[in-house]
C-alpha positions in Angstrom: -15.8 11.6 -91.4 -18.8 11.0 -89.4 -19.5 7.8 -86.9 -21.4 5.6 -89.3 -23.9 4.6 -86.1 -23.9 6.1 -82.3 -24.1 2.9 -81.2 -20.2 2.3 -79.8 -20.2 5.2 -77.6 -23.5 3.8 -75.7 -21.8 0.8 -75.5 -19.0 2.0 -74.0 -20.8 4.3 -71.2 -22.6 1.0 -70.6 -19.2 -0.9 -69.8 -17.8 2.1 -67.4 -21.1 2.2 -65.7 -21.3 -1.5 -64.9 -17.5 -1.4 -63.5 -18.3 1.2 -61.2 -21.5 -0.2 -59.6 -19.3 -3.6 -59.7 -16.9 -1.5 -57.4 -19.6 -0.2 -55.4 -21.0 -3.6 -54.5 -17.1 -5.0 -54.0 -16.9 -2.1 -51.3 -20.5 -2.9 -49.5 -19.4 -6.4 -49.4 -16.4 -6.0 -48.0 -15.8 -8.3 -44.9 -15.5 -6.7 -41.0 -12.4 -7.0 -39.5 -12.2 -9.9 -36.4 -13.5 -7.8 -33.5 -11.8 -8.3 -30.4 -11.6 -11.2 -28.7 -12.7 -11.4 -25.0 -10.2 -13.0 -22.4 -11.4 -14.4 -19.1 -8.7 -13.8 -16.7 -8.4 -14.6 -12.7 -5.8 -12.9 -10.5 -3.1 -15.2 -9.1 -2.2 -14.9 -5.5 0.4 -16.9 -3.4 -1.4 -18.3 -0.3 -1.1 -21.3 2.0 -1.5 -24.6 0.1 -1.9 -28.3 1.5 -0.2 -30.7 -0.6 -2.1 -33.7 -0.4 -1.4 -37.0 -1.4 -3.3 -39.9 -2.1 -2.2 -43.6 -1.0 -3.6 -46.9 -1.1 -4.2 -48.8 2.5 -5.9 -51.7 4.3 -7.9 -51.3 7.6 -6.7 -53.6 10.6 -8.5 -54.1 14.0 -7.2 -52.0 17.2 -6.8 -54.7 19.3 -7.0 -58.2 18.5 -7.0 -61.0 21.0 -7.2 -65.4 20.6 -8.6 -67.1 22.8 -7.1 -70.2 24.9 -7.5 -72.4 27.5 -5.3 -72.1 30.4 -6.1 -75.3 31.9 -7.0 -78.5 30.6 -10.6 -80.8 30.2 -13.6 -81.0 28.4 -15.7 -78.3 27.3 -19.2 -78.3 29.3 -21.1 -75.1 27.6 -20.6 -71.9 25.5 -21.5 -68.8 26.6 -21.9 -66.9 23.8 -23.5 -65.6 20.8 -20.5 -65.7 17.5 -20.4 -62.4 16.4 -22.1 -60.4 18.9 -19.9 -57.8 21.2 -18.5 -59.5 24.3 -16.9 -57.2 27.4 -14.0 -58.0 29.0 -14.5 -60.2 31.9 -17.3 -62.1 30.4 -17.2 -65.8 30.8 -17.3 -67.0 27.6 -16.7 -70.9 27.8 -17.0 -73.1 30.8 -14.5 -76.4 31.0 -15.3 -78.8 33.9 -14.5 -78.1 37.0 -14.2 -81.3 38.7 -10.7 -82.3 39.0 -9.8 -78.2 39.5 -12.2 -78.3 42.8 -11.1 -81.8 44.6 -7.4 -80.1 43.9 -8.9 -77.5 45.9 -10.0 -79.1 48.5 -6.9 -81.1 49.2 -4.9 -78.0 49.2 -6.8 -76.9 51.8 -6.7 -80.1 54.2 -2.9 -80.1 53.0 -2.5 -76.1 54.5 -4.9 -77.4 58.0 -2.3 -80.3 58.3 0.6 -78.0 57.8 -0.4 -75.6 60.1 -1.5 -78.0 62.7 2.4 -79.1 63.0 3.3 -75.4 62.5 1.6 -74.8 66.0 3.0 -78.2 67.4 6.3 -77.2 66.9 6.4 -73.7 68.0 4.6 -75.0 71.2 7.5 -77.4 71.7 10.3 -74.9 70.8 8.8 -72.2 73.2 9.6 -75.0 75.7 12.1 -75.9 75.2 13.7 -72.7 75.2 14.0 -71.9 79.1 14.6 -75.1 80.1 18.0 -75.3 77.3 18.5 -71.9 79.4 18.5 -73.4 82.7 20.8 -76.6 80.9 17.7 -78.9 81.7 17.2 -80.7 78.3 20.4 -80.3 75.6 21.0 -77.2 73.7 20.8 -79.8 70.8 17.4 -80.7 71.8 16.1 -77.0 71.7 18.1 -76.2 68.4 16.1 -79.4 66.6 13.4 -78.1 68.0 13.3 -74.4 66.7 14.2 -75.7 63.2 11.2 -77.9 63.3 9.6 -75.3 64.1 10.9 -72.9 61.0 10.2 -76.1 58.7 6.6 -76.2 59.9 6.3 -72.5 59.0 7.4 -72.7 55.7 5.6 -75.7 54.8 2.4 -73.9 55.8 3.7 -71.3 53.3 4.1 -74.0 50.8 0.5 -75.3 51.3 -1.0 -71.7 51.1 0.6 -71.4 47.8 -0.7 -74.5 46.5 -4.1 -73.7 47.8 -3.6 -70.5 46.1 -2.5 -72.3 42.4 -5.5 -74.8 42.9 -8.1 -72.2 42.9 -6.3 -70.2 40.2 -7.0 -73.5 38.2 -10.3 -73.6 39.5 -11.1 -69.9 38.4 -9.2 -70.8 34.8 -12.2 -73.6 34.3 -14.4 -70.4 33.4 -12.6 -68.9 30.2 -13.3 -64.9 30.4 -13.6 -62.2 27.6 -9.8 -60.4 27.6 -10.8 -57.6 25.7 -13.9 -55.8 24.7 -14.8 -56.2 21.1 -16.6 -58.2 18.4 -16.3 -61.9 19.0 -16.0 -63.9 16.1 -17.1 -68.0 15.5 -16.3 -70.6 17.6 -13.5 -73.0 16.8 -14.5 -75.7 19.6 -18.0 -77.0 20.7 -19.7 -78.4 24.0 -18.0 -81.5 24.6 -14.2 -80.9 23.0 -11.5 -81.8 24.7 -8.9 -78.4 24.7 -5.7 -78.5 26.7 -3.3 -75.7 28.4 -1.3 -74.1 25.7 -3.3 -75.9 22.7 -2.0 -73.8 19.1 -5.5 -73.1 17.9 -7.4 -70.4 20.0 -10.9 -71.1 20.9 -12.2 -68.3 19.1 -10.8 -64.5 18.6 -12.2 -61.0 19.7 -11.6 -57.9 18.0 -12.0 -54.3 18.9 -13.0 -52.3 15.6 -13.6 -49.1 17.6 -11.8 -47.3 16.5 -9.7 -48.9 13.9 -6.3 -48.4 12.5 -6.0 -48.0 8.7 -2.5 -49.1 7.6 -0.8 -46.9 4.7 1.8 -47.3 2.2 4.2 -44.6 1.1 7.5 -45.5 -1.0 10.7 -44.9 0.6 11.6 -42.4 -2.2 8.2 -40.0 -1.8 9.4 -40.2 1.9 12.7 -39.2 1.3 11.9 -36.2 -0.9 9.2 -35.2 1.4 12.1 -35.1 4.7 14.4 -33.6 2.4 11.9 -30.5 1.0 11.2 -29.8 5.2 14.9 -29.7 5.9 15.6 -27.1 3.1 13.7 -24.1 4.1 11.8 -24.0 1.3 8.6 -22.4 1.9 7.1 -26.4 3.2 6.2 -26.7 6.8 4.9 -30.2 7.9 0.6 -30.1 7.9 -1.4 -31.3 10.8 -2.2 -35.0 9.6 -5.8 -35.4 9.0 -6.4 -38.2 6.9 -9.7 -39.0 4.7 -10.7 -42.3 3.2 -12.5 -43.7 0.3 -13.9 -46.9 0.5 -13.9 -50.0 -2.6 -16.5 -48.3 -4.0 -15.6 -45.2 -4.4 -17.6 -43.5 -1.6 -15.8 -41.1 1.4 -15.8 -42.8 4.4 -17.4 -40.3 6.8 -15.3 -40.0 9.6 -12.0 -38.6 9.6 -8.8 -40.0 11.0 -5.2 -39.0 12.6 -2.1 -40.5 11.8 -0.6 -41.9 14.2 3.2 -43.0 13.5 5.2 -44.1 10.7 7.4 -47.0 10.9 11.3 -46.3 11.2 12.0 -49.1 8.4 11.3 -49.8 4.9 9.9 -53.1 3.6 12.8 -54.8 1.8 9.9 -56.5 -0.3 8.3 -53.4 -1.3 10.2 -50.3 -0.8 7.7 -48.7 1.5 7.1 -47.5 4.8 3.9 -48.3 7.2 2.0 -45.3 8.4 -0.5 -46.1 10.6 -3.7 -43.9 10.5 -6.6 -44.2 13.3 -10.2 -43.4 12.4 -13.1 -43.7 14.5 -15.5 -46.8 13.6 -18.9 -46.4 15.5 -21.2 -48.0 13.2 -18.8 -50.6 11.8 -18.8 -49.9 8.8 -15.0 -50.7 8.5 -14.0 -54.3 8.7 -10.3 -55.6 9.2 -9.2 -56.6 6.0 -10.8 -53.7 3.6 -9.0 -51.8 0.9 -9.2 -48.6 1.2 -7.6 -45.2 -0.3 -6.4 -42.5 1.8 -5.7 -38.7 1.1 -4.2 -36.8 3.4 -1.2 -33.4 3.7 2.4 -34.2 5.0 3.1 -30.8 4.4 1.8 -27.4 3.3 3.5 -25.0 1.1 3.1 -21.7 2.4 3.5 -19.9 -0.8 1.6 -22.1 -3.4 -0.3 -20.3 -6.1 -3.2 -22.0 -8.3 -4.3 -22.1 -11.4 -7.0 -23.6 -13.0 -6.0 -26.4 -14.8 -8.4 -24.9 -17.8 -6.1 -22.0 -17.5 -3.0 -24.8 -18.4 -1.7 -26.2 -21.3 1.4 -27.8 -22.2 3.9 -27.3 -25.2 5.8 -30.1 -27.8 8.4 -29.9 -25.1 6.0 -31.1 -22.2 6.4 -27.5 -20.8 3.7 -25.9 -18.6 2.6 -23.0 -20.0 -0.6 -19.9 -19.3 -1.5 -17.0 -21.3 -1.2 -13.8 -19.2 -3.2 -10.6 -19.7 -0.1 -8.5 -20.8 0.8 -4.8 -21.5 -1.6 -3.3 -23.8 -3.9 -5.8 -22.6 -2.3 -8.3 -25.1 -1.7 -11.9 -24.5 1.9 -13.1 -23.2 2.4 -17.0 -23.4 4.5 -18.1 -20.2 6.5 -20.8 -19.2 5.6 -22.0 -15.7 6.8 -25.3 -12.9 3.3 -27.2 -12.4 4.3 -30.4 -11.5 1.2 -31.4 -9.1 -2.7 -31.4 -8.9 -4.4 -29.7 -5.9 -7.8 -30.6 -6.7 -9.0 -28.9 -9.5 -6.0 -26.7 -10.2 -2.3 -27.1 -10.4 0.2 -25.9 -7.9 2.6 -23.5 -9.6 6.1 -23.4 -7.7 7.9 -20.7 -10.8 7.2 -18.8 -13.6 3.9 -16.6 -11.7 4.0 -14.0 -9.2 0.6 -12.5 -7.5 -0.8 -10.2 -8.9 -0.3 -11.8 -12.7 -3.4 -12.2 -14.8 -3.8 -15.6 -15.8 -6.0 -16.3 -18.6 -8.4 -19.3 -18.5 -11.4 -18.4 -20.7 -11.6 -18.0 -24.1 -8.1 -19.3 -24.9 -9.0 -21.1 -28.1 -9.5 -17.5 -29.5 -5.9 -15.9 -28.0 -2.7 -15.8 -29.6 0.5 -14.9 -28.1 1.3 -10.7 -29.2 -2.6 -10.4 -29.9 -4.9 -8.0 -28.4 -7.8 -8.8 -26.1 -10.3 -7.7 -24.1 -9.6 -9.1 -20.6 -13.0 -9.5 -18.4 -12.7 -11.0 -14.8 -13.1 -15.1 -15.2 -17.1 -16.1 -14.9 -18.3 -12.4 -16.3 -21.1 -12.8 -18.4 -20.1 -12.8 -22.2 -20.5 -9.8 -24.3 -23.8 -9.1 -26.7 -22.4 -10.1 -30.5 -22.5 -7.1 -32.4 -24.0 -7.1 -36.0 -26.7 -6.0 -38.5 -26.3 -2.8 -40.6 -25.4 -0.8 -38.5 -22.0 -3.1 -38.1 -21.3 -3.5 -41.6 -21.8 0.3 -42.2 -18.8 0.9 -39.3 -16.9 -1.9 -40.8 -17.6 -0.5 -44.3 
């Protein structure tokens, strides 16, 4: 029996043809596998590394001296300008001198007097000597006279020494400058009376050049440090340099030395006083400021840095880096980073040198995966695509 119409059999070449172009297209269209991803890597090396510290301080003056009378009276002038720099030695108030002077000047006729009978006496002992020898006057007579004549010589002594206090006085009526340094305002005016040992100074002086910057370290970062130089470990103590930043954030220019730290911990506080000197020849420091300080108590001779790019940590806490592995694929490893140096962390365990550390392009790597490791800072690969790409991928 014969097909009725040809029709089905088109229909059905039709259908197979369609399916196979549908095919072909599905292949075209077929996406690319993920190419390669590129891995920036640096290579680690164990090298000599400060480890610095930063710690907050307050600046205090070098030298710091009050001012006070040493005698008595009234204030006649000031010689000074408040705030300007005084030298040592400069007269700096001036009390009257009256009563100092006529103290003087019967000191003096109180030393003429006393040697005038120093002389007397002597003469009369002299005398008296060879005729107590030939038994002309009394051996009594002579004796009284010789220790009159011993009295008179020490009360000249006496006298000198009062002459000597009175013009000591005297000189004390001109208050002088006992340091060199910045003087500050004046506490007592022309005309005050002051007196000798008064509790309020005249006015204080200050040396601010240099200056000393005190710091504060806890007892417990001080013990740790003592205890990681006693072990052997790699840490040797670092020369102490020490670099400040001022309240507003800027580095002071100058850098200082420190100088001691205190044998004793503040009960108050827990921390220990190390005293840092820095020079001040501009005076920009003041007594008083807060300042921060950063500075190496000791270098670690083995340190090796990382990037703290290169860093990441895990639901643990854990340090860890991706390593250019075997096969160039990535290894994820566990690491000790338990301190900034700057822009990297110090790595005591977990690297060696020599490792390849990866720090660019980790949001692409995946531990086991394959990469293609270029040297950190290299400039990225040209994206391949276009035709040609899809025909390889095809």
């Amino acid at each position: 029996m014969k097909p009725n119409h040809p029709f089905p059999s088109v229909r059905l070449a039709l259908l197979l043809a369609g399916a196979t172009l549908g095919l072909s297209a599905c292949g075209e269209n077929e996406p690319a596998p993920a190419p390669t991803p590129e891995a920036g890597y640096i290579v680690v090396q164990a090298k000599a590394v400060p480890l610095m510290i930063e710690l907050p301080g307050r600046t205090a003056a070098f030298e710091t001296s009050e001012v006070r009378p040493q005698v008595s009276g009234v204030i006649q002038a000031r010689l000074f300008t408040e705030g300007a720099i005084v030298h040592q030695g400069q007269t700096l108030y001036r009390i009257d001198p009256s009563l100092y002077r006529a103290s003087v000047d019967q000191a003096q006729a109180n030393l003429a007097a006393a040697q005038a009978t120093r002389e007397a006496a002597a003469v009369k002992a002299d005398r008296y000597k060879p005729l107590a020898q030939m038994q002309a006057v009394a051996q009594q007579d002579y004796t009284d006279a010789l220790a009159a004549a011993r009295q008179a010589t020490a009360s000249v002594a006496q006298n000198s020494a009062a002459l000597e206090t009175a013009r000591i006085n005297l000189r004390f009526t001109r208050v002088p400058a006992p340091i060199t340094g910045r003087i500050g305002r004046s506490l007592f005016t022309t005309g005050a009376l002051v007196t000798s040992g008064q509790a309020d100074p005249l006015t204080t002086i200050q040396r601010l050049d240099p200056i000393y910057v005190d710091v504060q370290q806890s007892s417990a970062d001080l013990l740790q440090l003592r205890q990681s130089l006693a072990s052997h470990s790699g840490i040797v103590p670092s020369s102490a340099v020490v670099h400040l930043k001022l309240e507003n954030g800027s580095d002071y220019p100058q850098a200082g030395t420190v100088e001691f730290a205190e044998e004793m911990v503040d009960p108050a506080t827990g921390a220990v006083t190390l005293r840092a000197r820095f020079p001040n020849p501009q005076g920009l420091l003041l007594p008083g400021m807060y300042v921060r300080a950063e500075f190496s108590q000791a270098t670690t001779q083995n340190g090796i840095l990382v990037p703290q790019a290169g860093v990441s940590r895990d639901v643990q806490g854990h340090a860890t880096v991706m390593l250019v592995g075997p096969d160039n694929k990535a290894v994820s490893r566990t690491i000790t980073a338990d301190q900034t140096v700057g822009s990297d962390w110090l790595v005591t365990s977990g690297l060696k040198p020599g490792d390849k550390v990866i720090v660019e392009g980790l949001g692409k790597v995946k531990p086991g995966q394959p990469v293609h490791p270029v040297p950190a800072g290299s400039q990225p690969a040209p994206a391949r695509g276009g035709k040609g790409a899809g025909n390889d991928a095809g």
